[in-house]
C-alpha positions as CSV (number, residue, x, y, z in Angstrom):
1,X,91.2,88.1,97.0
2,X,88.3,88.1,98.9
3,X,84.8,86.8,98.6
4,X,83.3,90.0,98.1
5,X,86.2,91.1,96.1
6,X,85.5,88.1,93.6
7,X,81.7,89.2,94.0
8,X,82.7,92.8,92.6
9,X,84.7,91.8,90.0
10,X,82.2,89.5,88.9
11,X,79.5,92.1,88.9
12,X,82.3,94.2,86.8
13,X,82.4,92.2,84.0
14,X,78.7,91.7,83.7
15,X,78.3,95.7,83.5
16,X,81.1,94.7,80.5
17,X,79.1,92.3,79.1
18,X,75.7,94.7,78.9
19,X,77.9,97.5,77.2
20,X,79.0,94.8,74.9
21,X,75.0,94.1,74.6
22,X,75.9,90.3,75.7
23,X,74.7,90.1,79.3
24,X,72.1,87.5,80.4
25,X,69.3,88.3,81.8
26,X,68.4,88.8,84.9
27,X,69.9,91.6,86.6
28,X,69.3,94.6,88.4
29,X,70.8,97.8,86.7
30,X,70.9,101.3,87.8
31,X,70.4,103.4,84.8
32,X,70.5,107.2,84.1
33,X,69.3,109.2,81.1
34,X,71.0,111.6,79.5
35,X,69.4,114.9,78.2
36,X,68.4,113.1,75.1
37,X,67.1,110.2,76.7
38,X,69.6,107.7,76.6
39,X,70.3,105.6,78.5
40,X,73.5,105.0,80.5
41,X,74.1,101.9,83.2
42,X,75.6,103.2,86.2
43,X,75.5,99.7,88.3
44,X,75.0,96.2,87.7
45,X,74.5,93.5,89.9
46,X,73.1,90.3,89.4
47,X,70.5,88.9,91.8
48,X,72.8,86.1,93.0
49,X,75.6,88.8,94.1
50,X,73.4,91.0,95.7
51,X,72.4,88.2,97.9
52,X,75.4,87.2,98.7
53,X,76.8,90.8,99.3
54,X,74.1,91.1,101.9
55,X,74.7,87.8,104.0
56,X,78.6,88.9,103.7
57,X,77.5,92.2,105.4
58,X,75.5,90.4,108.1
59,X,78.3,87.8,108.6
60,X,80.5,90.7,109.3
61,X,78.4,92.5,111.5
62,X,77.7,89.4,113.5
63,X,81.6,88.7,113.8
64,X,82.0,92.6,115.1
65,X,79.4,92.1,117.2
66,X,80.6,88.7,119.1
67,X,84.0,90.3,118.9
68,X,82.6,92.9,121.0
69,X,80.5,91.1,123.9
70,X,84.0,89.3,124.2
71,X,86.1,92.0,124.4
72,X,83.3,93.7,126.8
73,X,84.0,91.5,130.4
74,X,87.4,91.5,130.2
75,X,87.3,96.0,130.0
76,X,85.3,96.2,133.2
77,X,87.6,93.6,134.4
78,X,90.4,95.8,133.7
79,X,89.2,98.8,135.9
């Protein structure tokens, strides 16, 4: 499983553990409200994940984008 992968799951079972009213705090939740005004968490992530879901996205983008100027000489190359 991937990183991120493990980062999801991990974010899964906090969401668990603030249904279960057992989460630490700490987090940042999306919530809704129902017609009645309770409330319903939608998302969970913690801080720590979120973080780390970011510098996975930048790390890819970064890969993509040296993959790219390498690719790049060797198509004009190629005409």
């Amino acid at each position: 499983m991937s990183e991120f992968g493990k980062s999801l799951l991990k974010s899964a079972k906090q969401a668990a553990e603030i249904a279960a009213g057992t989460a630490k705090p700490g987090t940042y939740r999306i919530t809704t409200y129902d017609e009645n005004g309770k409330p319903q968490v939608i998302a969970d992530f913690s801080e720590e994940v979120l973080a780390q879901m970011d510098a996975e996205i930048a790390a890819e983008r970064e890969a993509e984008t040296q993959q790219l100027e390498r690719e790049a000489p060797s198509a004009i190359k190629d005409r």
